[in-house]
C-alpha positions in Angstrom: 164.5 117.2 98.6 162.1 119.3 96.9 159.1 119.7 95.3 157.2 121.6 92.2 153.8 123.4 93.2 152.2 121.1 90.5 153.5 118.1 92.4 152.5 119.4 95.9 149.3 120.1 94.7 148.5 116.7 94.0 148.7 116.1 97.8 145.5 118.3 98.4 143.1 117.3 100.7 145.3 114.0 101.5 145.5 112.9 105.1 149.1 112.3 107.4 148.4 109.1 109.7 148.9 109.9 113.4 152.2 109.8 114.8 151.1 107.1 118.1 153.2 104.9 119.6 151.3 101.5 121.5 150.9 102.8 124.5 149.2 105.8 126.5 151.3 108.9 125.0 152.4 111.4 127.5 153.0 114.5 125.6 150.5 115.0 122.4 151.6 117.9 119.7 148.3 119.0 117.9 148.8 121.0 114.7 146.2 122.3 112.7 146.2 120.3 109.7 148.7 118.8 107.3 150.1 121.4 104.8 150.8 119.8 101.3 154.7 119.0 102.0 153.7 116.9 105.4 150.9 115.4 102.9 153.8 114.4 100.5 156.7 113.6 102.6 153.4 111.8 105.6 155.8 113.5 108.1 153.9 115.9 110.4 155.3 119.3 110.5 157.5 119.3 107.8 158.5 122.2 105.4 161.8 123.4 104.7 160.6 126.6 106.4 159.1 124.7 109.6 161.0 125.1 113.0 158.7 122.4 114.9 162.2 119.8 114.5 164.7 122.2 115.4 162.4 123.3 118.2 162.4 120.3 119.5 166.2 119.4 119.4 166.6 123.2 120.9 164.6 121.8 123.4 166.2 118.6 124.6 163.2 116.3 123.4 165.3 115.0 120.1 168.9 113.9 120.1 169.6 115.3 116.7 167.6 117.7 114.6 165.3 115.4 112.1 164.8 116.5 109.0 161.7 118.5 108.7 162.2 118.4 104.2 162.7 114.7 103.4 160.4 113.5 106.4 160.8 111.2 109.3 162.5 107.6 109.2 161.1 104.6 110.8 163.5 104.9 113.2 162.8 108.7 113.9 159.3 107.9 114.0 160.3 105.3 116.8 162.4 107.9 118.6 159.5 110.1 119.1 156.7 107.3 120.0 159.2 105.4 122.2 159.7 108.8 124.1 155.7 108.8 125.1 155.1 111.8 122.4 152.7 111.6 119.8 152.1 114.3 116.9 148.2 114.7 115.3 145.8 117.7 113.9 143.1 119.3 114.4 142.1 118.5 110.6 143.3 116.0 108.8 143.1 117.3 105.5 145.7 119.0 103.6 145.7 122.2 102.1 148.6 124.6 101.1 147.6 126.7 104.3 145.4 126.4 107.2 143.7 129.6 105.9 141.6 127.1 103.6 139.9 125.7 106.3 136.1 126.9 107.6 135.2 127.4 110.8 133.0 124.3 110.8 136.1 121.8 109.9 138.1 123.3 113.0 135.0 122.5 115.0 134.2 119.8 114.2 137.9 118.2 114.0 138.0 119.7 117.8 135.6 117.2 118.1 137.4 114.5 116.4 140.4 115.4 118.4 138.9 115.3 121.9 137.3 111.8 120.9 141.0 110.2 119.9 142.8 112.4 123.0 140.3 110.3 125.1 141.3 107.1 123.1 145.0 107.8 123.9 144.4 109.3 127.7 148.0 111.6 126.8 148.8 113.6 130.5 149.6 116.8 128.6 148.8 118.4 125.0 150.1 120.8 123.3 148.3 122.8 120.8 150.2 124.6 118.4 148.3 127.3 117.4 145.9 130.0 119.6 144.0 130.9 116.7 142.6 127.7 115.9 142.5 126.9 118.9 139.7 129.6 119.8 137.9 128.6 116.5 138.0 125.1 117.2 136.8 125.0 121.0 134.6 128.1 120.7 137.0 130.0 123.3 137.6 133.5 121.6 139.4 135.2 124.6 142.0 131.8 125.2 146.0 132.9 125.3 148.8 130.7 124.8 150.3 128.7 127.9 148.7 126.3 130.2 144.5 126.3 129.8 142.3 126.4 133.2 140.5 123.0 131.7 141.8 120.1 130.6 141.2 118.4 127.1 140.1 114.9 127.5 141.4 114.8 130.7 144.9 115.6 130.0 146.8 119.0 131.1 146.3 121.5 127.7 148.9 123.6 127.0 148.6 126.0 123.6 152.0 127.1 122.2 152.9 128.5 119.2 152.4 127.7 115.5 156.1 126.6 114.4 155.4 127.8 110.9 157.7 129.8 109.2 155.3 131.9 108.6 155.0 132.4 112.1 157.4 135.8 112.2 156.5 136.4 115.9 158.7 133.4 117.4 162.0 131.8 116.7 163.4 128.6 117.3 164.5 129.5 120.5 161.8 131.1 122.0 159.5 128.0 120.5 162.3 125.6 122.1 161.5 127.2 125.4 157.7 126.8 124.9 157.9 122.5 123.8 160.6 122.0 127.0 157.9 123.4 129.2 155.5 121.2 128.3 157.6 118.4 128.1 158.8 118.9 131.8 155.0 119.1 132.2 154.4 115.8 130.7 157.6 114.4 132.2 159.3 113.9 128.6 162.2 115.7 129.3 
């Protein structure tokens, strides 16, 4: 499956429904917003070039790496939401890269966030994403890993951008980031 730039395009500013099964989720993945392939396939995270799906088979959380080009299936979908993981954004608009976005939308969709984390009562997110994760909660010195305060009363873990243009990880070393905070979140 692919897709022309003119066709992508037309996904701009379009938003991907959260990924939220019926009950309380117990491990939340936050990305920073949809990216125009996610837009057009409504399949968080995807992009040839993503490693967020193989990540998370590397990791023990999938049975089967889901295709991060074509999109989820229903029954994928189910997979993830009847495992007690849910997938939002920061922002929900699209945008060919998160670059796009101002400082105000990553505050203010912090703020959006925190309100639909305390909706959901998840015991552990994950953040994928330090740098918009300082912009968006106003905490310029935060690192990756485990935070000192939680995020609408869950445990808040930040962990890498699975990106392919994220050259400072691999799949394996972002495997090794989601099965910590699955174990955290008792997923896996």
């Amino acid at each position: 499956m692919g897709f022309t730039r003119e066709e992508l395009e037309r996904y701009r500013d379009a938003t991907v429904p959260d990924l939220v099964g019926d009950g309380p989720p117990r491990l939340v993945f936050v990305g920073i917003n949809p990216g125009l392939w996610t837009a057009a396939t409504q399949t968080h995270f995807a992009h040839p070039g993503n490693r967020f799906y193989p990540a998370l088979y590397r990791a023990g959380i999938t049975d089967h790496v889901l295709d991060r080009a074509a999109g989820l299936t229903d029954d994928e979908r189910r997979q993830l939401t009847d495992r007690g993981i849910a997938i939002t954004n920061v922002v929900a608009r699209a945008t060919a890269a998160a670059s796009e976005l101002s400082r105000t939308e990553l505050r203010e969709g912090g703020e959006r966030l925190v309100a639909r984390l305390e909706g959901w009562r998840p015991s552990v997110v994950a953040i994928a994403g330090v740098t918009a994760y300082r912009t968006a909660f106003g905490l310029p010195k935060a690192v990756m890993g485990r935070q000192p305060e939680p995020l609408a009363g869950a445990e808040l873990w930040v962990v890498p951008n699975p990106s392919g243009l994220n050259a400072h990880e691999t799949t394996d070393s972002l495997a090794a980031w989601y099965r910590t905070v699955a174990e955290a979140a008792g997923v896996c």
